[in-house]
TORKOL-4160 file (C-alpha; in steps of 0.2 Angstrom, whole numbers, padded with zeros to 4 digits, m for minus):
425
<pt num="1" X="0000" Y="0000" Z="0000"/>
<pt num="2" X="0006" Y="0017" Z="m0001"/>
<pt num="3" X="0010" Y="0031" Z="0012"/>
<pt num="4" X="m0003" Y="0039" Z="0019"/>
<pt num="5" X="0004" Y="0054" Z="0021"/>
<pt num="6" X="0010" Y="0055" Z="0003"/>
<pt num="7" X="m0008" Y="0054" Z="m0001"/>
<pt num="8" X="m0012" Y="0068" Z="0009"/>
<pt num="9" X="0001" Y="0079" Z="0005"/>
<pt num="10" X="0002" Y="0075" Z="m0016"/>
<pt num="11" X="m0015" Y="0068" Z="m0019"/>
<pt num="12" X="m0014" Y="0074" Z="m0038"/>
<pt num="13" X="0001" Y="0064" Z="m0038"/>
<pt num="14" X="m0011" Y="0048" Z="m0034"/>
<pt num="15" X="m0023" Y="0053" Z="m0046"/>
<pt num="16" X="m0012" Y="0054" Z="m0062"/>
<pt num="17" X="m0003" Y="0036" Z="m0056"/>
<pt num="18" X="m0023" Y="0029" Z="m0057"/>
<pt num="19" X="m0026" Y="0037" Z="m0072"/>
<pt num="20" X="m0012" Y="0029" Z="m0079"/>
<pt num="21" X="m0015" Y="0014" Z="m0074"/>
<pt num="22" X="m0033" Y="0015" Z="m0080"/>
<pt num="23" X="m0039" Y="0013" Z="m0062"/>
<pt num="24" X="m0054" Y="0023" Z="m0054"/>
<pt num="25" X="m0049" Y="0040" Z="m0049"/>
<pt num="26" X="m0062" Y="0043" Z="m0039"/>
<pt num="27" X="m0057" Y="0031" Z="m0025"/>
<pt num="28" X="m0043" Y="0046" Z="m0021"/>
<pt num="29" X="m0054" Y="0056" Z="m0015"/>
<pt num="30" X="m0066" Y="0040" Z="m0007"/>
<pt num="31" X="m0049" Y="0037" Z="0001"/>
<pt num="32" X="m0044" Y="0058" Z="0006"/>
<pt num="33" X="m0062" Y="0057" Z="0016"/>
<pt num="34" X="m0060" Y="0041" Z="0024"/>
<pt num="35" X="m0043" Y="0045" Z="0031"/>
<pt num="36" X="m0051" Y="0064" Z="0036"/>
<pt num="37" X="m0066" Y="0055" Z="0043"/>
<pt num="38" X="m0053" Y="0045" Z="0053"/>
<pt num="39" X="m0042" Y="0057" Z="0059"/>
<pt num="40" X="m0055" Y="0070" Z="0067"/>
<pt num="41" X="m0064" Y="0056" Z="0075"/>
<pt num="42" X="m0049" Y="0052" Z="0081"/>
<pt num="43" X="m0046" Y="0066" Z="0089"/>
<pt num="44" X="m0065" Y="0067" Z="0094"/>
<pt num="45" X="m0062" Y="0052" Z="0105"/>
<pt num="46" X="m0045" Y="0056" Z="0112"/>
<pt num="47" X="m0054" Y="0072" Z="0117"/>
<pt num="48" X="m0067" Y="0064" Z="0125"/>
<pt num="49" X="m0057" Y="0052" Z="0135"/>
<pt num="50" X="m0047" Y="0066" Z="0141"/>
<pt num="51" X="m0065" Y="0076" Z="0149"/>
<pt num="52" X="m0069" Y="0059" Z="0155"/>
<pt num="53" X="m0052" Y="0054" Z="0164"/>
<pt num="54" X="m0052" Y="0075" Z="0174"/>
<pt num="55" X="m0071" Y="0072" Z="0179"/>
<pt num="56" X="m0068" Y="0054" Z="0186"/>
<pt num="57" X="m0058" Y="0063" Z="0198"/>
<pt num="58" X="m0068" Y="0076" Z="0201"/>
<pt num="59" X="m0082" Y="0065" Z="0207"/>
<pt num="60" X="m0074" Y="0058" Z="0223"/>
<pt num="61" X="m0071" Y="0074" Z="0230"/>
<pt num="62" X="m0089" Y="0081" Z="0226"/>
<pt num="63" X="m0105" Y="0078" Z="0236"/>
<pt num="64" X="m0124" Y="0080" Z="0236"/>
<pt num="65" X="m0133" Y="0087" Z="0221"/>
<pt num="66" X="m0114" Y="0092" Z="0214"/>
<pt num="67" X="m0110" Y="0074" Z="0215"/>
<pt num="68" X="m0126" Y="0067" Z="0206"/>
<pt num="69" X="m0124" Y="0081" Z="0192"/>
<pt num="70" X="m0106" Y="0075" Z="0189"/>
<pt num="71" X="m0111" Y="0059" Z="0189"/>
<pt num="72" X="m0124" Y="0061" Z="0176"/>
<pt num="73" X="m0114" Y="0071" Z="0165"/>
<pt num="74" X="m0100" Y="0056" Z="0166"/>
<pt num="75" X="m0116" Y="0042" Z="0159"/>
<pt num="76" X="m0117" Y="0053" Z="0145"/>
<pt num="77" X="m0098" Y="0058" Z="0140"/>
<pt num="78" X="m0096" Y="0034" Z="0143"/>
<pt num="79" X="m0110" Y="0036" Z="0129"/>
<pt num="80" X="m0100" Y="0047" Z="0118"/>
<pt num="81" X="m0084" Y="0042" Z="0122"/>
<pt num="82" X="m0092" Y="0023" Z="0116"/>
<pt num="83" X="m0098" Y="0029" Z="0101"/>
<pt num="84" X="m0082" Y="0040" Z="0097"/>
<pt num="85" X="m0073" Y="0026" Z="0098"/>
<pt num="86" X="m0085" Y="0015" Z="0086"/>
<pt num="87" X="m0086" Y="0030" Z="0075"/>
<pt num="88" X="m0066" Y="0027" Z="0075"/>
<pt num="89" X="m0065" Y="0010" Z="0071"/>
<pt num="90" X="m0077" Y="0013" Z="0059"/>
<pt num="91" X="m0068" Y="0025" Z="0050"/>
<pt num="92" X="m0052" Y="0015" Z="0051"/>
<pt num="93" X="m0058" Y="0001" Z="0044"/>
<pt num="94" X="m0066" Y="0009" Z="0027"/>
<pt num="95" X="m0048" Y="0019" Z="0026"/>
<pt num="96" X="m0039" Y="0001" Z="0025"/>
<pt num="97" X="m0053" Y="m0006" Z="0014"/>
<pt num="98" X="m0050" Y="0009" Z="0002"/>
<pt num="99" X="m0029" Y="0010" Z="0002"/>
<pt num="100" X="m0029" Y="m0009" Z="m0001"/>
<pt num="101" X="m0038" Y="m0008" Z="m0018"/>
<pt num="102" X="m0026" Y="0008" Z="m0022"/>
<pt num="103" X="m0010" Y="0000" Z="m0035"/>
<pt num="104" X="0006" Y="0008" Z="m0031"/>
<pt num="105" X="0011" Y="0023" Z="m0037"/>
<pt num="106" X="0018" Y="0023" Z="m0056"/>
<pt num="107" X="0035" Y="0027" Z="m0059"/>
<pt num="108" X="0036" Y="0046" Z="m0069"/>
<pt num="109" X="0045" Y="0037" Z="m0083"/>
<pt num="110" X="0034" Y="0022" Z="m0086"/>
<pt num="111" X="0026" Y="0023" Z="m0102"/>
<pt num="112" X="0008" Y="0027" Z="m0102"/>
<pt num="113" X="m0004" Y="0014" Z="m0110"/>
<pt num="114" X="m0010" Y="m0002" Z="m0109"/>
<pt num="115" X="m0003" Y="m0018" Z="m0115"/>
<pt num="116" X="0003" Y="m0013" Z="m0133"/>
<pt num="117" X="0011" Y="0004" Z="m0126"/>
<pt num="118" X="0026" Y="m0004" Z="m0120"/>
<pt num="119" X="0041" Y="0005" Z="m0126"/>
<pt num="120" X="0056" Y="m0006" Z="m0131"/>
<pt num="121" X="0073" Y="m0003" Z="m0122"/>
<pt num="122" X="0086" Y="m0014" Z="m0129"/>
<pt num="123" X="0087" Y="m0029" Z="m0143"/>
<pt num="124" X="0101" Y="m0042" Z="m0141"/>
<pt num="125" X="0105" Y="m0056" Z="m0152"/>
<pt num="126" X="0103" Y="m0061" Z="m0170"/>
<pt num="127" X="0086" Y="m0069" Z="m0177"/>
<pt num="128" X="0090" Y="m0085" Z="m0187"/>
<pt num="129" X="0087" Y="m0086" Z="m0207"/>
<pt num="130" X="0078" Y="m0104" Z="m0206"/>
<pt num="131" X="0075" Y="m0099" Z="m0225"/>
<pt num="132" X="0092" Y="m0096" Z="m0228"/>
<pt num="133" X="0097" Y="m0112" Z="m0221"/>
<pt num="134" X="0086" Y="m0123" Z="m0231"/>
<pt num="135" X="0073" Y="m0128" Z="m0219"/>
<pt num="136" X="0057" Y="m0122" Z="m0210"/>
<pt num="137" X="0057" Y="m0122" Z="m0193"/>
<pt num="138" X="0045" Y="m0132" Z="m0179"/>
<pt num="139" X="0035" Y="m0127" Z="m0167"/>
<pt num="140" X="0039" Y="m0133" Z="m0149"/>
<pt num="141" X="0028" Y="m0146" Z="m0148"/>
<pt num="142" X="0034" Y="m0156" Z="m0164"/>
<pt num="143" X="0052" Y="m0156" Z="m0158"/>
<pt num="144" X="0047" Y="m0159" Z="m0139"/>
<pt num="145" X="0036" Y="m0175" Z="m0148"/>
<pt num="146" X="0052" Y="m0181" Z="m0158"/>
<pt num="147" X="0063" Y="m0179" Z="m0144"/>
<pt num="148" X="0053" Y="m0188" Z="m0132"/>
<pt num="149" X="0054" Y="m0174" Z="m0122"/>
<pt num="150" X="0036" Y="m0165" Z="m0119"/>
<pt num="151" X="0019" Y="m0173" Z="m0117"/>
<pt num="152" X="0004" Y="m0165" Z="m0117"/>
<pt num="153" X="m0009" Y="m0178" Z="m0124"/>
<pt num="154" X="m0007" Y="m0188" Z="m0108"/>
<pt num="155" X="m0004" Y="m0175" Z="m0098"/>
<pt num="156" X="m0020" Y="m0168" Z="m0103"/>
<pt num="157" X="m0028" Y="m0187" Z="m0100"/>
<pt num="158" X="m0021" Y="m0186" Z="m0081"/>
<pt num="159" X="m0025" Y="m0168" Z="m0077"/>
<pt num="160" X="m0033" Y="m0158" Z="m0089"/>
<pt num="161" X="m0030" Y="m0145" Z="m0102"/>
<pt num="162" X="m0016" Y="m0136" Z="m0099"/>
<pt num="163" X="m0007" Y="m0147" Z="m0091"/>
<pt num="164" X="0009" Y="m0158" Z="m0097"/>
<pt num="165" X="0022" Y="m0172" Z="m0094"/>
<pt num="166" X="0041" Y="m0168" Z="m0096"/>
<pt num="167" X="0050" Y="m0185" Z="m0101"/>
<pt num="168" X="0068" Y="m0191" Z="m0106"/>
<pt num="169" X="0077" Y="m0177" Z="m0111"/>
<pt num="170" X="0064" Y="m0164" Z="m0105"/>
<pt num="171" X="0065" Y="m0168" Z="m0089"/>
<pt num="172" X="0084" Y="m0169" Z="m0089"/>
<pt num="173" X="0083" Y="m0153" Z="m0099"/>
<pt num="174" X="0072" Y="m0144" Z="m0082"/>
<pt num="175" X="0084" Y="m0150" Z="m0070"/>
<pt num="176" X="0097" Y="m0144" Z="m0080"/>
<pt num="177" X="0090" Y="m0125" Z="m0081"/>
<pt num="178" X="0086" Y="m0127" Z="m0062"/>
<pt num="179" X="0103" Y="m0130" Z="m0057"/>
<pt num="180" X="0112" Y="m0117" Z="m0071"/>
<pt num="181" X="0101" Y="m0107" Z="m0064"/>
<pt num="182" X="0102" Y="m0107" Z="m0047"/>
<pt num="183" X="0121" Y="m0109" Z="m0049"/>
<pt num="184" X="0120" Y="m0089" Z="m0057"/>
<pt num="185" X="0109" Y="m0082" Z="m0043"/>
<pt num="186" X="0121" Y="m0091" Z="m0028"/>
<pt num="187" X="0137" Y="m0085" Z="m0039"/>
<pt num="188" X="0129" Y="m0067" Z="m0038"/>
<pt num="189" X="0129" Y="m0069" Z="m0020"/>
<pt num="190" X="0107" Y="m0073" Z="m0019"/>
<pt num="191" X="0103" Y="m0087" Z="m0004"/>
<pt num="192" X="0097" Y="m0102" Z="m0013"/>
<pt num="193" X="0079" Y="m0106" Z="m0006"/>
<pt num="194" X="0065" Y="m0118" Z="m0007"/>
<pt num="195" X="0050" Y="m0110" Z="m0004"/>
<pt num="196" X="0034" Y="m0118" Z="0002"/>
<pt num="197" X="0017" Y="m0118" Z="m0013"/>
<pt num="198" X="0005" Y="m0115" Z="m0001"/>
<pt num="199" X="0003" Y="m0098" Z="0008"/>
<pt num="200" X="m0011" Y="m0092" Z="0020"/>
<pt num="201" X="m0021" Y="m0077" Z="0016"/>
<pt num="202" X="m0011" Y="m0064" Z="0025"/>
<pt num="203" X="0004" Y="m0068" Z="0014"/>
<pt num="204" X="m0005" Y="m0066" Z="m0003"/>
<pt num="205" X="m0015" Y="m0053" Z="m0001"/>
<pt num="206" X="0003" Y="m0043" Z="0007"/>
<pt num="207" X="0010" Y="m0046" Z="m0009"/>
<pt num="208" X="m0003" Y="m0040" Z="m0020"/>
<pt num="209" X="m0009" Y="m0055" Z="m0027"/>
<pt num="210" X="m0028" Y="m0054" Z="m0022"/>
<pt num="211" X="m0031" Y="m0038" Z="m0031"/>
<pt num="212" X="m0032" Y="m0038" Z="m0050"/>
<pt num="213" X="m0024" Y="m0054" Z="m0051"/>
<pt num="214" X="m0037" Y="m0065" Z="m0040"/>
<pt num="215" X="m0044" Y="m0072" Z="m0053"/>
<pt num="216" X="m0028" Y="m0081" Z="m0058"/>
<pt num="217" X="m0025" Y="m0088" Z="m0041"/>
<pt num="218" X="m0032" Y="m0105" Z="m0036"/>
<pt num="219" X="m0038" Y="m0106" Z="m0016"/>
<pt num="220" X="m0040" Y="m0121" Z="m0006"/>
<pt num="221" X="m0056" Y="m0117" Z="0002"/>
<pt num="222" X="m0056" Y="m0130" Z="0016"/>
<pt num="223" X="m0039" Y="m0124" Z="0022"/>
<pt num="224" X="m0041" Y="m0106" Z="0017"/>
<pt num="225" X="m0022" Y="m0109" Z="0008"/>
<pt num="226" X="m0019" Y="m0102" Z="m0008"/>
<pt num="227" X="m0008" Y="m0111" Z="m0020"/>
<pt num="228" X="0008" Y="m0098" Z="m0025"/>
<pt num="229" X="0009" Y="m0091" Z="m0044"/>
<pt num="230" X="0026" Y="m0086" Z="m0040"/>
<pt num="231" X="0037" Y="m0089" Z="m0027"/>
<pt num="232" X="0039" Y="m0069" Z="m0025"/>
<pt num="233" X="0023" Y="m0074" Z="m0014"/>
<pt num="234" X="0032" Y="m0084" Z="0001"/>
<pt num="235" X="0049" Y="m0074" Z="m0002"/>
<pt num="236" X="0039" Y="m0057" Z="0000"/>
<pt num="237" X="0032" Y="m0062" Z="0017"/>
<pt num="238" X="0046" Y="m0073" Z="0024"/>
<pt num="239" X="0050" Y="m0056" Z="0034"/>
<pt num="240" X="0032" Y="m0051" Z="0038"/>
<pt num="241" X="0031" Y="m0043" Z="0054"/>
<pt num="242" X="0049" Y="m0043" Z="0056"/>
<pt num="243" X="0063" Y="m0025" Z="0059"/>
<pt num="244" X="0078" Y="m0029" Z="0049"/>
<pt num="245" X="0094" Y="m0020" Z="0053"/>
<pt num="246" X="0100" Y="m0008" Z="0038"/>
<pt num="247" X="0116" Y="m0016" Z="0039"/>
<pt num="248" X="0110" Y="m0035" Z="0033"/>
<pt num="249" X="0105" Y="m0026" Z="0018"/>
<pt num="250" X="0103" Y="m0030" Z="0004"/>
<pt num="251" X="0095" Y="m0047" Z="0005"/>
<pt num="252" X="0094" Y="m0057" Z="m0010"/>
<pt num="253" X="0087" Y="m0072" Z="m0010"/>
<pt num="254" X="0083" Y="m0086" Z="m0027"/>
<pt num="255" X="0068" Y="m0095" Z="m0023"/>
<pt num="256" X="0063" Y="m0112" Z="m0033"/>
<pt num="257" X="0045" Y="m0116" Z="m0033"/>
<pt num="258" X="0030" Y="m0124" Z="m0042"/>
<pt num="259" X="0020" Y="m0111" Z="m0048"/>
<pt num="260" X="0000" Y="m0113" Z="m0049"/>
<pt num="261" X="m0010" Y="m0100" Z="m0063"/>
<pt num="262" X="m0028" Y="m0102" Z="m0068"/>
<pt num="263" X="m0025" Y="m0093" Z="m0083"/>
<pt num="264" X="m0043" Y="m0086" Z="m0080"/>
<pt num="265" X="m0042" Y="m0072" Z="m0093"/>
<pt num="266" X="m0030" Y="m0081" Z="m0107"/>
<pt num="267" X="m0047" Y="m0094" Z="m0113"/>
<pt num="268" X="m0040" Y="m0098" Z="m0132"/>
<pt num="269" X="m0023" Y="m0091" Z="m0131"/>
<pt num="270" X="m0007" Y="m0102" Z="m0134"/>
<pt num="271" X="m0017" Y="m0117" Z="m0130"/>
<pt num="272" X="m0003" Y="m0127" Z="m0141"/>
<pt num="273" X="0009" Y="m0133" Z="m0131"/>
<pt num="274" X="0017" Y="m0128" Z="m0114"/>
<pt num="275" X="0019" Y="m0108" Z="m0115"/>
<pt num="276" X="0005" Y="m0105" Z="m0107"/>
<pt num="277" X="0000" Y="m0119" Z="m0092"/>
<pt num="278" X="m0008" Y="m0120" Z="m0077"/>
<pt num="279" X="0009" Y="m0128" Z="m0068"/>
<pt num="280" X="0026" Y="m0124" Z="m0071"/>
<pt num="281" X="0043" Y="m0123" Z="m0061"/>
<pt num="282" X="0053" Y="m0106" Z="m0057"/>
<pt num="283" X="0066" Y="m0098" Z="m0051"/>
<pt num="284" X="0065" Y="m0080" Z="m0045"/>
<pt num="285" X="0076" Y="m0070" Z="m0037"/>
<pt num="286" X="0071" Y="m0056" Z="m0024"/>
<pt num="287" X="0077" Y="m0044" Z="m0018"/>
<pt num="288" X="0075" Y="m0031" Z="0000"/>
<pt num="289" X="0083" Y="m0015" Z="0001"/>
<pt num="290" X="0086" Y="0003" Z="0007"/>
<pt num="291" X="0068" Y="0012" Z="m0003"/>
<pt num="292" X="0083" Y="0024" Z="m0011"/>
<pt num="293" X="0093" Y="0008" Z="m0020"/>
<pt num="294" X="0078" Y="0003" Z="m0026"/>
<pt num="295" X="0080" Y="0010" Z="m0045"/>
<pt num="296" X="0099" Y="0004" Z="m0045"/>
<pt num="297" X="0094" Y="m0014" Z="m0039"/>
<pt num="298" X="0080" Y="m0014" Z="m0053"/>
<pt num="299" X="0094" Y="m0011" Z="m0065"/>
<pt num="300" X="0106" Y="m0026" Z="m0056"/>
<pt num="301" X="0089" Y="m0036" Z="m0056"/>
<pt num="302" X="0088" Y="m0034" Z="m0075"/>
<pt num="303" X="0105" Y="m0034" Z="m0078"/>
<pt num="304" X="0106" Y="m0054" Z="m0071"/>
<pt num="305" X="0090" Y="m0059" Z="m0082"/>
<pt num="306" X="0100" Y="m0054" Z="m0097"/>
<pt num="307" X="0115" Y="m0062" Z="m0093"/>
<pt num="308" X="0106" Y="m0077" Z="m0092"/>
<pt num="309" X="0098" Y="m0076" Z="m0109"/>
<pt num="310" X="0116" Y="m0073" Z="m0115"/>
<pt num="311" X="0121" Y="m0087" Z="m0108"/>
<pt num="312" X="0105" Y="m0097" Z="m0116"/>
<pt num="313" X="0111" Y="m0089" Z="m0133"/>
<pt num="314" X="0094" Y="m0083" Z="m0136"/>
<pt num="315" X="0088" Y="m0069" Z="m0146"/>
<pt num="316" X="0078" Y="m0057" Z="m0136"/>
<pt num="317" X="0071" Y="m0039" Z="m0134"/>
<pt num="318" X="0068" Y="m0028" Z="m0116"/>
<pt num="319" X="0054" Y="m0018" Z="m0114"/>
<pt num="320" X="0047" Y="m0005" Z="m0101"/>
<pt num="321" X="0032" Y="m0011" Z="m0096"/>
<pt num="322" X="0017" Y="0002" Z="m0099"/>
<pt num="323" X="0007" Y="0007" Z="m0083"/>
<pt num="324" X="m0011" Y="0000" Z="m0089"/>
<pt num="325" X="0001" Y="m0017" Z="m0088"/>
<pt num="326" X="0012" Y="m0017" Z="m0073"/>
<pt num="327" X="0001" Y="m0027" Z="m0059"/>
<pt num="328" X="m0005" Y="m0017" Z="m0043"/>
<pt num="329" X="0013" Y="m0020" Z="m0032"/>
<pt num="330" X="0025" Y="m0012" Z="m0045"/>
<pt num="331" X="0030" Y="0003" Z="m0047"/>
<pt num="332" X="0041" Y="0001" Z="m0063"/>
<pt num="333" X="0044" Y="m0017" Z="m0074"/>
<pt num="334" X="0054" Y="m0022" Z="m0087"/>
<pt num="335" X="0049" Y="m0038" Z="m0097"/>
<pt num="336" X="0063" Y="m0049" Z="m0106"/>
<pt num="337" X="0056" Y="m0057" Z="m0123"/>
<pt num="338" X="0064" Y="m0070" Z="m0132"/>
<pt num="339" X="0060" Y="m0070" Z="m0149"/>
<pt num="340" X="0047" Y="m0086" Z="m0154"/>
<pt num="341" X="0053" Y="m0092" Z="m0172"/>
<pt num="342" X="0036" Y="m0101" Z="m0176"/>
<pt num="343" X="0026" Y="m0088" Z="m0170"/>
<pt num="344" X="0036" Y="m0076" Z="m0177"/>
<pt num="345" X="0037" Y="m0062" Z="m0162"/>
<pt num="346" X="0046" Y="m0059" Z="m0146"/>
<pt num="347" X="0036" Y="m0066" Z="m0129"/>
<pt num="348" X="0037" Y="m0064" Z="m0112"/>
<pt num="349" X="0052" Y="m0074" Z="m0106"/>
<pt num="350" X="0057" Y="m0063" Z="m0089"/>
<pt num="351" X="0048" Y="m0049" Z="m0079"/>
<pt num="352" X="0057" Y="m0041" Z="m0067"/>
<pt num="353" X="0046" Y="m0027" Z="m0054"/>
<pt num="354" X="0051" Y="m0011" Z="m0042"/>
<pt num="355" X="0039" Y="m0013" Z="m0028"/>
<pt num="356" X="0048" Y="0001" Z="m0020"/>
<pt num="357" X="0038" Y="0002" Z="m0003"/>
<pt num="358" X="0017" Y="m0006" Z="m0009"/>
<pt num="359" X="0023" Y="m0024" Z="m0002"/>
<pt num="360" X="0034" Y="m0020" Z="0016"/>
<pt num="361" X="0020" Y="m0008" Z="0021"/>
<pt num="362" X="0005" Y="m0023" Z="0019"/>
<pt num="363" X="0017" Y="m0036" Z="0028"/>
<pt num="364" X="0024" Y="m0024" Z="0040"/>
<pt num="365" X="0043" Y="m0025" Z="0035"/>
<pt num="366" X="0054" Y="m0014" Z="0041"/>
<pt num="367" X="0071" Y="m0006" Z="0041"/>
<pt num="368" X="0079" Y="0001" Z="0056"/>
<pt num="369" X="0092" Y="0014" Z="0054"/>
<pt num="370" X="0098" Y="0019" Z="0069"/>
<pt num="371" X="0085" Y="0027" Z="0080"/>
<pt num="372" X="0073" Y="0027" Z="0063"/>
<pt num="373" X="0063" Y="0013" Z="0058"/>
<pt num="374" X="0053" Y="0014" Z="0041"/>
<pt num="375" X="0048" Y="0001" Z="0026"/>
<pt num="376" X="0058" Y="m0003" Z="0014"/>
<pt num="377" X="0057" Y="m0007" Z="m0004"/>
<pt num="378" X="0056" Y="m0025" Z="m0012"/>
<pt num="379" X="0059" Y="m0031" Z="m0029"/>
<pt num="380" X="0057" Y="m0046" Z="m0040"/>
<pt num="381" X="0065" Y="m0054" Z="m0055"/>
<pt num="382" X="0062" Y="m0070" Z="m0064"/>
<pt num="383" X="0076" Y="m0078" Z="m0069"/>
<pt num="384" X="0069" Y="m0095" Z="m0075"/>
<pt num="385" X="0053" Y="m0098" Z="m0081"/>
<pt num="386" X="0056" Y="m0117" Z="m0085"/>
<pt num="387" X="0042" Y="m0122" Z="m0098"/>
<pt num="388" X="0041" Y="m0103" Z="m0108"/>
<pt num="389" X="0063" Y="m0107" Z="m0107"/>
<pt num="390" X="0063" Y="m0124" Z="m0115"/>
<pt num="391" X="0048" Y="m0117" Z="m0130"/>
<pt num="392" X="0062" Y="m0105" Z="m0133"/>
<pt num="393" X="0079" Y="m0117" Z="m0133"/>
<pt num="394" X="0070" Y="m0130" Z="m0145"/>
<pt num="395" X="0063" Y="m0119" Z="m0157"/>
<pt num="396" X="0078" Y="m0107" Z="m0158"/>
<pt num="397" X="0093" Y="m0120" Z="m0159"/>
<pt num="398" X="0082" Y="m0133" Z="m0167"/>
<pt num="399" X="0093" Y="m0140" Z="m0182"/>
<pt num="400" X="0086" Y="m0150" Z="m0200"/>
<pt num="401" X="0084" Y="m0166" Z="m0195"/>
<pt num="402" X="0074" Y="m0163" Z="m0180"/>
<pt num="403" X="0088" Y="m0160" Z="m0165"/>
<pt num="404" X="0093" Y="m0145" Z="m0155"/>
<pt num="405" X="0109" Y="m0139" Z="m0150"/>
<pt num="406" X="0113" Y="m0138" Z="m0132"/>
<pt num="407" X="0118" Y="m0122" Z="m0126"/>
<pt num="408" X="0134" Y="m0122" Z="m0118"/>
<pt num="409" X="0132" Y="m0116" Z="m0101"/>
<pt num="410" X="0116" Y="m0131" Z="m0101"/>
<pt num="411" X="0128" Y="m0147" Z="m0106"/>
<pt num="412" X="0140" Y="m0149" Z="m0089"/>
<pt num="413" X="0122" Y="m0150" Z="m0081"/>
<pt num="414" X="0116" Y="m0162" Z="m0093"/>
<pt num="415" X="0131" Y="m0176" Z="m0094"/>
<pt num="416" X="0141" Y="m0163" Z="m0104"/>
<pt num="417" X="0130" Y="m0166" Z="m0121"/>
<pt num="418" X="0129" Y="m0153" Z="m0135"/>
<pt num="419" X="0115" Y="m0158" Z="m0147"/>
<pt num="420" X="0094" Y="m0165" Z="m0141"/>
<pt num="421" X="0098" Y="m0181" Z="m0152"/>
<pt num="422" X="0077" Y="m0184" Z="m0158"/>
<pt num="423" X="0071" Y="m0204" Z="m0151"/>
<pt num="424" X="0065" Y="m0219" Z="m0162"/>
<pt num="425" X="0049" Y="m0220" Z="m0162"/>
């Protein structure tokens, strides 16, 4: 959530960051009155208790019709004192209700939009010819089904749609991202972690995942658990409630996690395949800092994400996220998209957020710097999406005859191989 007290003092400010996110505006001001409503009865009650505390002492040294007056004029300020106080409550609660639907506040040089508005940054890496070699190239599927590697018709047959088997070489080839992965992150000084895939209420809705994204998050009702999308959940409130000394900072942590989406909103889209699926395993690296390194880390966030895709010799563009498409918790976002040769333009490979403050302040994380103690900021980067990663290694180093060429920081991880050989069938 955001600061109060910024509100207050730059509500304009608010208001252009909904607008830009194409949110209601007019819960700024729903919110401005709320917090007023809160504030004065506040005071209205600390008033109250104040008459309240000076007359109780009054009426032991009084007597006769005195006494009887003060003690009638006490019944009624317990009344208003009782009802200050629920009038307090009252207004409390609808401020929180309010500041939890309000997104965080968009960064002044996010592009403004919705999802098409993105603005590219960068584009790294060369787009193959398959023309120019002589062959055309296959979709995912095909090479995962002549490698052995990727199942869906049974995976749908156990599970559903969306749902898949790795085998052979797939599997070998996840394990082998996982572990080139994670072997980045620790090199770059990240604690490795194994987070849990069920999360209680508390920790979901702190990290902004019940707001605009509820509809993609599955929820075991007769445990009141919800099934992560991201390990950023359990990394984000593995320091809820906690006061953290400036001088651990920064703490980077890579988590390793299923990850569960109901993909609620994508009915019809990349249904071939395993790019878009209702399970999948990632790493994610997060990160908690000082709120004024938080731009730089965004930049160090980003900087690893590319230097994994180097490594993965894939071709690949970033972009800066426009603000109708950035999620409630971020302030700023910068996607890495490898390009797709089948389909024939970049996707989503890597997102990496600034949540600046929005998540510390819901899960009550703090910094204390000497005397002063305040939230600090939190960021997120993906570095492995395992499925989305293996669509682009086959189709991009995919050879003639139905092979793929193993990227070289993948082969000491998978028994030192350098080419996907395809399997009798």
């Amino acid at each position: 959530m955001i600061d109060l007290r910024l509100l207050r003092e730059d509500p304009d400010r608010v208001r252009a960051s909904q607008r830009a996110r194409g949110e209601d505006v007019a819960l700024v001001d729903s919110l401005l009155s709320a917090d007023e409503r809160r504030r004065s009865s506040g005071v209205r009650f600390d008033e109250l208790r104040a008459e309240q505390k000076a007359l109780g002492k009054l009426i032991p040294k009084a007597s006769g019709d005195e006494k009887a007056e003060l003690l009638k004029k006490a019944s009624q300020l317990a009344a208003d004192v009782k009802a200050a106080d629920a009038e307090r409550d009252a207004a409390a609660a609808e401020t929180q209700e309010l500041l939890v639907q309000l997104g965080n506040l968009v960064h002044p040089d996010v592009p403004v939009g919705g999802e098409e508005d993105f603005v590219t940054l960068e584009t790294h890496g060369t787009i193959r010819d398959f023309g120019a070699e002589g062959f055309e190239p296959k979709d995912h599927l095909e090479l995962g089904q002549i490698l052995g590697a990727i199942d869906v018709e049974r995976g749908a047959k156990v599970s559903g749609s969306r749902f898949y088997f790795l085998t052979g070489v797939g599997a070998l080839l996840e394990l082998a991202l996982v572990n080139a992965a994670i072997a980045q992150a620790t090199a770059a000084g990240f604690t490795p972690m194994l987070t849990p895939a069920l999360v209680r209420p508390q920790s979901m809705a702190g990290t902004g995942f019940l707001g605009q994204a509820a509809q993609d998050v599955y929820h075991l009702d007769k445990d009141d658990l919800y099934l992560v999308g991201t390990s950023e959940v359990p990394l984000a409130a593995y320091h809820m409630d906690e006061i953290i000394d400036a001088d651990r900072l920064p703490l980077r942590y890579a988590g390793f996690s299923p990850c569960f989406r109901r993909e609620a909103g994508s009915h019809g889209k990349d249904t071939r395949g395993i790019f878009r699926v209702h399970q999948f395993d990632k790493v994610e690296m997060f990160s908690y800092v000082a709120p004024e390194d938080s731009q730089a880390e965004h930049q160090r966030l980003l900087d690893w994400e590319k230097q994994w895709l180097n490594s993965l010799e894939l071709p690949y563009r970033v972009i800066d996220v426009a603000s109708g498409d950035l999620g409630s918790s971020a302030s700023r976002k910068f996607d890495c998209e490898a390009w797709i040769p089948t389909q024939g333009k970049y996707r989503e490979l890597t997102s990496t957020s600034d949540c600046t403050e929005f998540q510390s302040r819901r899960l009550s994380i703090r910094v204390r710097e000497g005397k002063q103690v305040k939230p600090l900021a939190t960021l997120n980067g993906t570095l492995c999406a395992v499925p989305r990663t293996i669509v682009a290694i086959l189709e991009n180093h995919q050879q003639a005859d139905g092979s793929v060429r193993v990227p070289e920081v993948l082969r000491p991880y998978l028994g030192g191989r350098e080419v996907l050989e395809p399997v009798a069938t």
